[in-house]
C-alpha positions in Angstrom: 32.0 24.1 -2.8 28.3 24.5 -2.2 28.7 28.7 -3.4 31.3 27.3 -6.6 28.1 25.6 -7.7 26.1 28.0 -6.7 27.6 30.7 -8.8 28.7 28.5 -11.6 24.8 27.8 -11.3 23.4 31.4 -11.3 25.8 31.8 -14.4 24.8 29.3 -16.4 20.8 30.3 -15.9 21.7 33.9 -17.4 23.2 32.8 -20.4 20.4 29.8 -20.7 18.3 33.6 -21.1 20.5 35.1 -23.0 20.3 32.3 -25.5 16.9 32.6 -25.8 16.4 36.1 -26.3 19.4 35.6 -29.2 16.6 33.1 -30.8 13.9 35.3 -29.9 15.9 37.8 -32.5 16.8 35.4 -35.0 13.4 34.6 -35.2 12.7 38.2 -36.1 15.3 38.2 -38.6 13.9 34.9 -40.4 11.3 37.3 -42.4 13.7 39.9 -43.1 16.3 37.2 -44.4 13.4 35.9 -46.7 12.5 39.5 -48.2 16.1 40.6 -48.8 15.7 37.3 -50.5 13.1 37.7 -52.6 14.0 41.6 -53.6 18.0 40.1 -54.5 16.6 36.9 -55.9 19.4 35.0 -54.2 19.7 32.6 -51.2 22.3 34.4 -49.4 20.5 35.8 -46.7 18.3 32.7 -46.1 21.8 30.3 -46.0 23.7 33.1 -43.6 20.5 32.8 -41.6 20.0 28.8 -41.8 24.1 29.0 -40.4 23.3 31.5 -37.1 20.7 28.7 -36.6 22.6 26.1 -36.8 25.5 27.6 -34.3 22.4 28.8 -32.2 21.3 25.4 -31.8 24.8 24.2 -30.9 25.1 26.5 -28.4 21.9 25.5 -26.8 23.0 21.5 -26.5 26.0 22.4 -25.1 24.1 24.6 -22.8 22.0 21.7 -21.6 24.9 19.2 -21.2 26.5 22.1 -18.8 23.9 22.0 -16.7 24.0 18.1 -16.8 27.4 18.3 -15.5 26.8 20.8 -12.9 23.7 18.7 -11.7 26.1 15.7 -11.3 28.6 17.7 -9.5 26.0 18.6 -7.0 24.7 15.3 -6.7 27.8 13.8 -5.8 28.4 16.9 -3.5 25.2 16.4 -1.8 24.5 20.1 -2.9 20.7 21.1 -3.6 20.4 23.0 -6.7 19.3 26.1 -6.4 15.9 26.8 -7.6 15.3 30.5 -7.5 12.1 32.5 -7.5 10.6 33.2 -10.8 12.0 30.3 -12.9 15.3 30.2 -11.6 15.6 26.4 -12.2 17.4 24.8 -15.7 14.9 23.9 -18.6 15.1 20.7 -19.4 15.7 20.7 -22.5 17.5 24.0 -23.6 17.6 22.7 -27.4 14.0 21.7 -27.3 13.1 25.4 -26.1 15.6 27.4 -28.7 14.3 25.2 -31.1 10.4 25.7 -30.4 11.4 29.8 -30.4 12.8 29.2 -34.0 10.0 27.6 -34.7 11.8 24.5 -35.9 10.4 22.1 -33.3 
């Protein structure tokens, strides 16, 4: 049980990353969404960009209630989580640190 949640851990930390780096881009994209804007005189790019966002955001809450789960199950296994060298622990707030990247928090 102890190298299920282990795994299941090590998982779950590098797609944590991968989110962020996917917001890291988004962010990047915010500027050229506003100039394709601005040259097309439409919203579509800013909308398309306000919806990645949105699911981007999503996908970071359920993110930290997966590692709220996994916590729990080692709790109640008695299981340490694993904290790995060079920040292998769980943020705490996954949302809170997508959201801060977007620069919407």
């Amino acid at each position: 049980m102890t190298q299920d949640l282990r795994k299941e851990q090590i998982l779950l930390l590098r797609f944590e990353k991968q989110i962020a780096g996917l917001a890291a881009t988004l962010a990047l994209g915010a500027t050229a969404a506003k100039a394709a804007d601005g040259k097309l005189h439409a919203s579509d790019a800013q909308a398309a960009y306000a919806d990645i966002q949105a699911a981007l955001m999503n996908l970071a809450e359920v993110t930290g209630q997966a590692h709220d789960v996994l916590n729990a199950r080692a709790m109640e296994y008695g299981v340490k989580v694993l904290q790995a060298v060079g920040g292998g622990t769980p943020k705490h707030d996954p949302p809170s640190a997508v959201a801060s990247i977007l620069g919407i928090g």
